[in-house]
N, C-alpha and C positions, 0 to 999 in steps of 0.2 A: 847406628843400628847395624848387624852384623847380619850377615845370611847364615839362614838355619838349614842343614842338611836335612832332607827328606830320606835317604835312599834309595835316590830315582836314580840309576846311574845316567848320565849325561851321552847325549846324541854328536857323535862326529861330525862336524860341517861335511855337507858335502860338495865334492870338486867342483867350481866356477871353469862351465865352459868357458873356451879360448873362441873369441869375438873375431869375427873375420871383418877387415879392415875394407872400408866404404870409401866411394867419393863422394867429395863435396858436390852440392849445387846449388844454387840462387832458387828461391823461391822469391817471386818481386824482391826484396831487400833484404827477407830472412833467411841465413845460410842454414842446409839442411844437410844432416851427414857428416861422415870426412873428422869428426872429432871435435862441431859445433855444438855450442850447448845444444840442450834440446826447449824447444818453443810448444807455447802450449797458447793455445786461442782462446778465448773468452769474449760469450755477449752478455750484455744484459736482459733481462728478464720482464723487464716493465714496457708499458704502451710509451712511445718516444712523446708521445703529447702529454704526460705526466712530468713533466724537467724536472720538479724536485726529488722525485723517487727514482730516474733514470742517473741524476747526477749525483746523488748519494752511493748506486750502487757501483758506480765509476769508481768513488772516492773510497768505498772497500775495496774494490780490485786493486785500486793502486796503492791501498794501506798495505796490502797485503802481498805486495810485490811485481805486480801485474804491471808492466811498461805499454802505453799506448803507444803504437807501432805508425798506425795510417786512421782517419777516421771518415767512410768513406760516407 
């Protein structure tokens, strides 16, 4: 399939500010800054007295890329 010309003339990207450079720090064991990835938290959503719906939604998070870090 080929792309069809509208006549919309096309929008110039515009400039990507320049990132001014961070230090690192420890969060407990998560590095934050400094050119670490970036960490994203996640809880579940169910009554903890539910195990099979608490432990399904675990097993999304972690289908879905989610690393359990600490479980407190």
């Amino acid at each position: 399939m080929s792309a069809v010309s509208l006549g919309v003339p096309e929008v110039p990207a515009r400039p990507v500010a320049t990132r001014r450079v961070s230090r690192q720090i420890q969060v407990g064991s998560v590095a934050v800054g400094g050119g670490a990835p970036v960490s994203v938290q996640s809880m579940t959503t169910t009554r903890t007295s539910d195990i099979g719906s608490t432990l399904q939604q675990i097993a999304e998070l972690t289908a879905s890329g989610c690393q359990i870090v600490r479980v407190a």
